[in-house]
C-alpha positions in Angstrom: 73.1 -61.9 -88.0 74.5 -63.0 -91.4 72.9 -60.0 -93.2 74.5 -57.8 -91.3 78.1 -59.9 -91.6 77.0 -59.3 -95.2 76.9 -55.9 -95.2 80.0 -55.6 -93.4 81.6 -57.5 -96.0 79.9 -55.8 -99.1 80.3 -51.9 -97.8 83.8 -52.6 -96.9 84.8 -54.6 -100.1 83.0 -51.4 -102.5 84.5 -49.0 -100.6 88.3 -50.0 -101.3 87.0 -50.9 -105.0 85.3 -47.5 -105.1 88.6 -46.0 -104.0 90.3 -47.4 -106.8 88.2 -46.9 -109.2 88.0 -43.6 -108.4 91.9 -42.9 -108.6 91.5 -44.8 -112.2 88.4 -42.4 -112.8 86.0 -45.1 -113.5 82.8 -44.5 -112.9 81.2 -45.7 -109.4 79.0 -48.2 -111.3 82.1 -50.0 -112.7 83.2 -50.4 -108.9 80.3 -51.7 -107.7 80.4 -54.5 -110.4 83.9 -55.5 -109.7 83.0 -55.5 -106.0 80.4 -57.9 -107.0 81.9 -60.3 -108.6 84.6 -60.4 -106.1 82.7 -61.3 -103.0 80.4 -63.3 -104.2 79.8 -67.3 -105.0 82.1 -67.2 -108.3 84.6 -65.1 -106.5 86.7 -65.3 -103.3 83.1 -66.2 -101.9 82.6 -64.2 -98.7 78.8 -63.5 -99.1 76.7 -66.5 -97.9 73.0 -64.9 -97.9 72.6 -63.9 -101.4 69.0 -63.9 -101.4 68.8 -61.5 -98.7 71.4 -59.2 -100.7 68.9 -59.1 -103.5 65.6 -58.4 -101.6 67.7 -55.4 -100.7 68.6 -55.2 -104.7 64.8 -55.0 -105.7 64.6 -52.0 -103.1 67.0 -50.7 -105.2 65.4 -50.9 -108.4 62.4 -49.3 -107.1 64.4 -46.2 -105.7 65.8 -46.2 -109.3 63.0 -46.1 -110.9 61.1 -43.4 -108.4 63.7 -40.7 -108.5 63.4 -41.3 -112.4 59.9 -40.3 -112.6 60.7 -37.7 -110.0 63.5 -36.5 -112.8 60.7 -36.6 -115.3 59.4 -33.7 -116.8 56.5 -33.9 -119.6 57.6 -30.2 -120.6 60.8 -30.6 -121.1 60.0 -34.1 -123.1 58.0 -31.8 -125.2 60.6 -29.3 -125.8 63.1 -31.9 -126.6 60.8 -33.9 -128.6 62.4 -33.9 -132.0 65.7 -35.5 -130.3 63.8 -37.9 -127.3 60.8 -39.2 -129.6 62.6 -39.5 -132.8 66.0 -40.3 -131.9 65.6 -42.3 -129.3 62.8 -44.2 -131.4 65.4 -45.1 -134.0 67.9 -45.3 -131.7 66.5 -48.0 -129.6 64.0 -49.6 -132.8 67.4 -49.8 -134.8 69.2 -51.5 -132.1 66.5 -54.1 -131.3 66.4 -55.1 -135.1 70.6 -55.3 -135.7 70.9 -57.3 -132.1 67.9 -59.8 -132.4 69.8 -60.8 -136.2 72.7 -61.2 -134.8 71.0 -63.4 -132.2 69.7 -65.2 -134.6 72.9 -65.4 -136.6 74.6 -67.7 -133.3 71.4 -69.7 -133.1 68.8 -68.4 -130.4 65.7 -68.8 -131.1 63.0 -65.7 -131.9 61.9 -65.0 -128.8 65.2 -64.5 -126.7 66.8 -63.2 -129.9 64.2 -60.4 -129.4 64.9 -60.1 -125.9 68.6 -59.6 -126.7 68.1 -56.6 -129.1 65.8 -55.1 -126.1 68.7 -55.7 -123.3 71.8 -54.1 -126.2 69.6 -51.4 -127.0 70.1 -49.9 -123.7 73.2 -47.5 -123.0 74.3 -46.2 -119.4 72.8 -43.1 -118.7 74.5 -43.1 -115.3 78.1 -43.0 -116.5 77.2 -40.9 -119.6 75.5 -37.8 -117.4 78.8 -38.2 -115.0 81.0 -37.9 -117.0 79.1 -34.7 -119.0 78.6 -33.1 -115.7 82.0 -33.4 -114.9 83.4 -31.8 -118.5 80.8 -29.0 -118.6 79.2 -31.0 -122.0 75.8 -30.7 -120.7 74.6 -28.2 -122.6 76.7 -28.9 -126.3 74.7 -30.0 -129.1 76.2 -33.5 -129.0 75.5 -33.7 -125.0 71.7 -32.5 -125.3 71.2 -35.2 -128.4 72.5 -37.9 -126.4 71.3 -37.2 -123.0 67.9 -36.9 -124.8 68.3 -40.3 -126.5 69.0 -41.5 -122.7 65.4 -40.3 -121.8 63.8 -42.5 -124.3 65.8 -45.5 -123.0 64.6 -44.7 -119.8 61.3 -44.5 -120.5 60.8 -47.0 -122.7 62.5 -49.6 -120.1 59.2 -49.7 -118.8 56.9 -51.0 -121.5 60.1 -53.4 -122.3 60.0 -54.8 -119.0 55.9 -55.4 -119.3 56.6 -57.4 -122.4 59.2 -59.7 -121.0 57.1 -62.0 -119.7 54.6 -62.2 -123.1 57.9 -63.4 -124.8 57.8 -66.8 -122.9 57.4 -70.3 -124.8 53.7 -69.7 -122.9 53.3 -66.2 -123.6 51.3 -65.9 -125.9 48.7 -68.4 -124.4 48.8 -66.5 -121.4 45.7 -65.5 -120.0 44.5 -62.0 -119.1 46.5 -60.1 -121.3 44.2 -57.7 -122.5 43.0 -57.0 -118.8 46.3 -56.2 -117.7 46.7 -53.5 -120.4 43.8 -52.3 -119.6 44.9 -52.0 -115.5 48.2 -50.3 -116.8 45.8 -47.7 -118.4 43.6 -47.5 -115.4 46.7 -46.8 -113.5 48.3 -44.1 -115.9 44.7 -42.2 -115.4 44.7 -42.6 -111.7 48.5 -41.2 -111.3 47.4 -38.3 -113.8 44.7 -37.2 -111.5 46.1 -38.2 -108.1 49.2 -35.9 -110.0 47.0 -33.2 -110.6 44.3 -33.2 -107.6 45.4 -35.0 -104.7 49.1 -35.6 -103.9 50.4 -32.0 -104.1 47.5 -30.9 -101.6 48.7 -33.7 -99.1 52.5 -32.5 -99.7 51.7 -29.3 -99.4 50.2 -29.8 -96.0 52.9 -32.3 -94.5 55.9 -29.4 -95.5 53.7 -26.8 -93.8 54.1 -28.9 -90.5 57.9 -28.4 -91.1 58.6 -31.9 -90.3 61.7 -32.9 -92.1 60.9 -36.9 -91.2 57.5 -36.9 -91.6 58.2 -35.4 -95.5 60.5 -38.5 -95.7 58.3 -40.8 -94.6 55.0 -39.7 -96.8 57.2 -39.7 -100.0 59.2 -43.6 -99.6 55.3 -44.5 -98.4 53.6 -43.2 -102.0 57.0 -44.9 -103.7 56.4 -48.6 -101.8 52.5 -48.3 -101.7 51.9 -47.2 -105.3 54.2 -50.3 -106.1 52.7 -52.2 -103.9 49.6 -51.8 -105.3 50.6 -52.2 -108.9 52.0 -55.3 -108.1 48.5 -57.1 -106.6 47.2 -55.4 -109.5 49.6 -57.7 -111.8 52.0 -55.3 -113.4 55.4 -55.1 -111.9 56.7 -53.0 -109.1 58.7 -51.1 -111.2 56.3 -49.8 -113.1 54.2 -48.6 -109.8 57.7 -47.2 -108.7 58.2 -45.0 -111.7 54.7 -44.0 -111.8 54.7 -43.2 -108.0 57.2 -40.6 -109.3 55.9 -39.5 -111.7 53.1 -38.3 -109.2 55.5 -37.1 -106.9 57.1 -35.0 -109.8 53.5 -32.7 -110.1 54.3 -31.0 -106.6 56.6 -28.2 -106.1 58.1 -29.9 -103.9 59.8 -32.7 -106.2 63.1 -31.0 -106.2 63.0 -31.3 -101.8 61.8 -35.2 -102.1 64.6 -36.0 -104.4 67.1 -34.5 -102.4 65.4 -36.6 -99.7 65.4 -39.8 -101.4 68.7 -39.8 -103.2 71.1 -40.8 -99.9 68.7 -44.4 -99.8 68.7 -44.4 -103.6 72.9 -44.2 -103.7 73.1 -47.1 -101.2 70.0 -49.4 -102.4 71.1 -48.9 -106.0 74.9 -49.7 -105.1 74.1 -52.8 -103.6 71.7 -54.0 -106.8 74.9 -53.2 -108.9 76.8 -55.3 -106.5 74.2 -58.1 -106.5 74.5 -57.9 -110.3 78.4 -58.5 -110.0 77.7 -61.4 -107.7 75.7 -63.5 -110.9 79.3 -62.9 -113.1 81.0 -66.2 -112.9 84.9 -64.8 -112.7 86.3 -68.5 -114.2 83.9 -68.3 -116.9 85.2 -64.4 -118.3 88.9 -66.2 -117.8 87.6 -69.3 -119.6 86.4 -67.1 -123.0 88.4 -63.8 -122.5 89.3 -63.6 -126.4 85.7 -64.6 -127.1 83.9 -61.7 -124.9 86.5 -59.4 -125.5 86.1 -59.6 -129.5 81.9 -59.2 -128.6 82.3 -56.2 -126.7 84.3 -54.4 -129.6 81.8 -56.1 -132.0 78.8 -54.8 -129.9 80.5 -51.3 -129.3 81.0 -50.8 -132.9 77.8 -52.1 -133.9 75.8 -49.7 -131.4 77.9 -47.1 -132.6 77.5 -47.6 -136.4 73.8 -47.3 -135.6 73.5 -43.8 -133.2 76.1 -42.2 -135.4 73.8 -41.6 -138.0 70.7 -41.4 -136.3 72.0 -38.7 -134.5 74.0 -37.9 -137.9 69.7 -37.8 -139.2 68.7 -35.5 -136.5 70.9 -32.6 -138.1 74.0 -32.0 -135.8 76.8 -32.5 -138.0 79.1 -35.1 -139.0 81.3 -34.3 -136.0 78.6 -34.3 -133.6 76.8 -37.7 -134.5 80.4 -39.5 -134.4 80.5 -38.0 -130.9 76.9 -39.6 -129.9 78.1 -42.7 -131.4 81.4 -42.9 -129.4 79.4 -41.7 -125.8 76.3 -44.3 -126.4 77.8 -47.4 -127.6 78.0 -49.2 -124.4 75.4 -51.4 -122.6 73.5 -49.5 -120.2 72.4 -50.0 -116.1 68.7 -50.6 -117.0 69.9 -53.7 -119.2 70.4 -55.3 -116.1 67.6 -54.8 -114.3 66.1 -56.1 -117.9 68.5 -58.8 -117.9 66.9 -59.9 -113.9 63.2 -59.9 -115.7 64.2 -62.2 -118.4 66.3 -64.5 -116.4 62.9 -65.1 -113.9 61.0 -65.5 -117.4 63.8 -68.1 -118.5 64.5 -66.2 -121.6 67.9 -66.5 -121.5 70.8 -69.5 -121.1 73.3 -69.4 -118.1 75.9 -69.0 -121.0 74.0 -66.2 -122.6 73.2 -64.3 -119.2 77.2 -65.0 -118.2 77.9 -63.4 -121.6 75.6 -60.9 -121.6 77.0 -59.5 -118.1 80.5 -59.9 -119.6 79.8 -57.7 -122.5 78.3 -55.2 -120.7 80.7 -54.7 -117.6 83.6 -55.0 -120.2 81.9 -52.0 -122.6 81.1 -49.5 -119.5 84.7 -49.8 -118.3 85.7 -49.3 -122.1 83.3 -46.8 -122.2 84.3 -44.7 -119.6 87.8 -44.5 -121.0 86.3 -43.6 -125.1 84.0 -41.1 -123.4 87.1 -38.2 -122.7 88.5 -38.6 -125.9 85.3 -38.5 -128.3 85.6 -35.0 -129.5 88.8 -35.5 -130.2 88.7 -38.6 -132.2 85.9 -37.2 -134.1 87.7 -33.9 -135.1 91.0 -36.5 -136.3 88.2 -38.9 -138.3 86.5 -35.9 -140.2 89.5 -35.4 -142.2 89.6 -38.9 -143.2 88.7 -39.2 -146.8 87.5 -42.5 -146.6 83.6 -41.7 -145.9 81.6 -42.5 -149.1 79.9 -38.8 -148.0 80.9 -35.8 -146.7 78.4 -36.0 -143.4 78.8 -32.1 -143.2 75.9 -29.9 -142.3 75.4 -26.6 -140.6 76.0 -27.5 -137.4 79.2 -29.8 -138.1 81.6 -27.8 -135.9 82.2 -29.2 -131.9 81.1 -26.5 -129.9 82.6 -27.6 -126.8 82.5 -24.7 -123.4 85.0 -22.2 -124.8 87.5 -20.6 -122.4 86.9 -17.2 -120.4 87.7 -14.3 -121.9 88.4 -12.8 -118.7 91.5 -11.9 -116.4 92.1 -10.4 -112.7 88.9 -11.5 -112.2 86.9 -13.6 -109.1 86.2 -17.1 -109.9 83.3 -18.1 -107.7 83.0 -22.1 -106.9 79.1 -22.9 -106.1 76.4 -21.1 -106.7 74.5 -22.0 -103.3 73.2 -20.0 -101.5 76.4 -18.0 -100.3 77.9 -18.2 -103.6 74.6 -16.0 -104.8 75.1 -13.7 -102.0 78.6 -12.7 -102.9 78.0 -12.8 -106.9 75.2 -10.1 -105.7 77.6 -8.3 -103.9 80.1 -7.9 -106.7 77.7 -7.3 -109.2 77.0 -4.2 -107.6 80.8 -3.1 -107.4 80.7 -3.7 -111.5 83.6 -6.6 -110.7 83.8 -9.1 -113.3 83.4 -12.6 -112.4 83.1 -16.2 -113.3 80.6 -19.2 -112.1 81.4 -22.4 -111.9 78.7 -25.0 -110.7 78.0 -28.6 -110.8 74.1 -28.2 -110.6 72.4 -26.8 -113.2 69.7 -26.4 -111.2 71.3 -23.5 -108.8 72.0 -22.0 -111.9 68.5 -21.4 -113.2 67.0 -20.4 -110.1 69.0 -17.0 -110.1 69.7 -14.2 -112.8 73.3 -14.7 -113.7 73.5 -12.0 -116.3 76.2 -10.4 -114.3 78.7 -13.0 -115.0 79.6 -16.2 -117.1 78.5 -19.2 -116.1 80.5 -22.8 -116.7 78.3 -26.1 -115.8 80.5 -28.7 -114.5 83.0 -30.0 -112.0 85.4 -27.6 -110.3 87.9 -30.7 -109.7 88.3 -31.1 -113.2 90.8 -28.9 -114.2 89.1 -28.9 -117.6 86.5 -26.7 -116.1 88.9 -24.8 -113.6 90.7 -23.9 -117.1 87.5 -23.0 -119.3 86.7 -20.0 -116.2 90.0 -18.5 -116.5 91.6 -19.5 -112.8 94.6 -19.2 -114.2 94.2 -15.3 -115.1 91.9 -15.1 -112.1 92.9 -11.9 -109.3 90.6 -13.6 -106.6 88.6 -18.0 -106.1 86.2 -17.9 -103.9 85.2 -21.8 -103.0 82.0 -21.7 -101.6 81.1 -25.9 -101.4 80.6 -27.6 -98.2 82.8 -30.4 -98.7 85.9 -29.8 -96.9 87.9 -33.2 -98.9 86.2 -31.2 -101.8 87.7 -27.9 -101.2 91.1 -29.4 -100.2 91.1 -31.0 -103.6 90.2 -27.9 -105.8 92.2 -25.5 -103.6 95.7 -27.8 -104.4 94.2 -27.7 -108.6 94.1 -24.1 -108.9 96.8 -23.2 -106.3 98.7 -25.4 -109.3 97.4 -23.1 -112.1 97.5 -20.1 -110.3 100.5 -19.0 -108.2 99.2 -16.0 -106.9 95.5 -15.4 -107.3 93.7 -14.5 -103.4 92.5 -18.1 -102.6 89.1 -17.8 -100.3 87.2 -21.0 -98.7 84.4 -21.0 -96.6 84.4 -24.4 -94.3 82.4 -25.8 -91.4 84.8 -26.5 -89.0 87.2 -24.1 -87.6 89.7 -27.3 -87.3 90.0 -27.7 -90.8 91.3 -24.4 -90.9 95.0 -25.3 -90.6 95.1 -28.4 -93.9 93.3 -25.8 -96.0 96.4 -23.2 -95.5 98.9 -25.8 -95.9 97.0 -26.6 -99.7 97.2 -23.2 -100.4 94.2 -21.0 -99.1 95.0 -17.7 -98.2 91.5 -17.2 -96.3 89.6 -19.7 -94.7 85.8 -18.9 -93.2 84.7 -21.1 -90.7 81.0 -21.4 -90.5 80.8 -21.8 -86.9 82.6 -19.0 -86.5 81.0 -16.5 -88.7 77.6 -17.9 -87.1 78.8 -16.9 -83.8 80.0 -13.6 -84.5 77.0 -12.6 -86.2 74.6 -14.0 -83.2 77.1 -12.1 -80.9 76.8 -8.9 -82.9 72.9 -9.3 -82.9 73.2 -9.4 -78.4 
């Protein structure tokens, strides 16, 4: 039963964390971390099976890894190509160079010098694509650089982690390494045509049988199996994850296993982020605070004096490169699950690792923090005159989401399903209207022509702001989320004294609290079900 006293522990623990971090506006990894490192052996030490933790951890990794090749797309690789292939080539070449001399510099040795550069080359794509999502920054020219500089760091985690071991005292008298290259190519060719031939067929047929579990079951058993067999193949289960993905990723029905996937992936992943916080010895950060402290800033600034003008190289503007500097110069998730490889393969010291998770955790929180206030620092630098050049090029200006130019007219919060039904329905009365949505997916799969469109988070009042609530005549809130509603109903009752405030809800009995916030309408679902099934009698 002490797994389960475990879990108890940990779930409870991340939660309060989570709370707090949340009211701080942290990013959930950040929480997860801290959680960590509280409960476990260096902390208040409430976690006695930590190997059972991390077999839980690894299951983690490989949902991390599937839902990235899921995520993958080859087209839009090739239509971001100029930014994923060159960018994120310097990017991540650049980084491994500066890092493994600096390495060197304090006295490691080659080999884990090199494994260094690979681990501080990595930034967090999980708190960066938050955060954009959040602001609406998606789709600027400094958000589409950087996110695409993510995608090569993703991708290429997965050569780096192949390498790892050849980077050993012994690696390079290891046996077999020619044959296992040549497996990983055999099993690039077999996911291309089991891609192509086979899987969508099967998929195809188990969604016909309209089987919600059985869909769930087929797609975690291609996941495990396809790592599985990678692994007796001797590659690593990662890469069998990510390629297990990648063949899911070929059906139509990628999109539907995703959304199917990503409840396990949340909770597996949070508990490898907490069984990462768990190796941070808390007496050891106390012990060298001035020392990690003046590395994180030195390692921040370093990363960012490198993707500043890559990105600077890549023709964006002055302004714009200082703005991928400031969002990708932290130490990314992947580094850790790097960091795990080359701790088995005893490439690094218990004061290096203990360092290296220092540095990291210390930068994301730091991060998270730089991350609001990049365009605005890098609007305040460009009038500095101390730059040996003038970085300015055609596209030098910040184009952040600009405000709606509209007034008395309906904000509409999701585009779901019901939110396209209504913006259909006022398009045809000629009403002016504003979208905002989180998904830029829901987005795409309807033509929006008929009104303007703001990618992000309706709580942010950012984005509430940038689709003219406060001139707004009518908000309709059209998310499922009753805590969400309650929270963007009390943001733009705040804005917005008198605009018609409309929420649709699930439950009648949450009718009352969404009044009380400020509502002036709420639609039950179970109600409006039953009218229309009564009206249909």
């Amino acid at each position: 039963m002490s797994i389960l006293n475990d879990l108890i522990i940990i779930l409870s623990v991340s939660a309060v964390v989570l709370f707090i971090s949340t009211k701080l506006k942290l990013p959930s990894i950040v929480g997860f971390l801290a959680a960590g490192a509280l409960v476990g052996p260096y902390g208040i030490e409430l976690i006695s099976e930590a190997e059972q933790v991390n077999v839980m951890a690894e299951i983690g990794i490989l949902l991390l890894l599937f839902s990235i090749g899921i995520e993958f797309s080859l087209g839009k690789l090739i239509e971001s190509r100029k930014y994923v292939l060159i960018g994120g080539a310097l990017q991540v070449g650049l980084s491994i160079l500066f890092f493994f001399v600096a390495a060197l510099l304090v006295g490691l040795a080659t080999r884990p010098a090199i494994f260094v550069g690979m681990l501080f080359a990595m930034s967090s794509t999980a708190i960066v694509l938050q955060i954009f999502q959040e602001r609406g920054w998606m789709n600027t020219l400094f958000g589409k650089t950087s996110v695409s500089i993510l995608i090569f760091q993703d991708i290429v985690i997965i050569p780096m982690m192949l390498a790892t071991p050849y980077l050993t005292a012994n690696g390079s008298a290891e046996s077999g390494s020619f044959s296992k290259v040549l497996l990983g190519l055999l099993m690039v060719v077999v996911v291309v045509f089991a891609a192509r031939k086979i899987v969508p067929t099967v998929i195809r047929s188990i969604v016909h049988t309209r089987n919600q579990e059985l869909f769930l079951i087929t797609v975690i058993v291609i996941c495990f199996a396809t790592a599985f067999i990678t692994q007796q193949m001797g590659l690593k289960l990662a890469l069998g994850a990510f390629l297990a993905g990648l063949i899911i990723s070929e059906s139509e029905y990628s999109f539907e296993a995703l959304k199917n996937i990503m409840p396990f992936k949340k909770i597996f992943t949070a508990l490898f982020f907490i069984s990462v916080g768990m190796l941070l010895n808390l007496n050891f950060v106390l012990g060298h605070a001035a020392l990690l402290l003046g590395l994180t800033f030195l390692v921040m600034l370093i990363k960012f004096a490198i993707i500043a003008p890559t990105a600077f190289f890549l023709n964006i503007g002055f302004r714009n490169a200082i703005v991928s500097g400031l969002v990708l110069c932290q130490v990314g998730e992947f580094a850790f699950i790097l960091s795990k490889v080359g701790l088995e393969a005893q490439l690094l010291s218990d004061f290096t690792y203990q360092t290296f998770l220092a540095v990291s955790i210390l930068s994301m929180i730091a991060s998270a923090i730089l991350i609001g206030y990049a365009p605005h620092l890098a609007e305040r630098w460009s009038k500095w005159e101390l730059w040996p050049i003038r970085w300015v090029g055609a596209n030098d200006k910040i184009c952040l989401p600009t405000p709606c130019g509209l007034s008395n007219h309906t904000v509409i919060i999701g585009f779901g399903p019901g939110g396209r039904r209504i913006a259909r329905f006022l398009s045809k009365r000629k009403k002016p209207m504003a979208l905002i949505e989180k998904n830029e997916r829901n987005i795409l799969e309807e033509d929006h022509r008929y009104a303007e469109v703001f990618i992000g988070d309706a709580k942010e009042v950012d984005v509430l702001k940038r689709a003219g609530v406060e001139a707004a005549e009518q908000i309709i809130i059209t998310v499922p989320e009753a805590a969400v509603a309650e929270d963007i109903t009390i943001k733009i009752r705040k804005l917005n004294h008198h605009a018609n405030i409309i929420v649709r809800t699930k439950y009648e009995e949450e009718t009352e609290q969404l009044q009380k916030l400020g509502a002036d309408q709420v639609v039950p679902e179970e109600i409006s079900v039953a009218d229309t099934i009564m009206a249909s009698i």
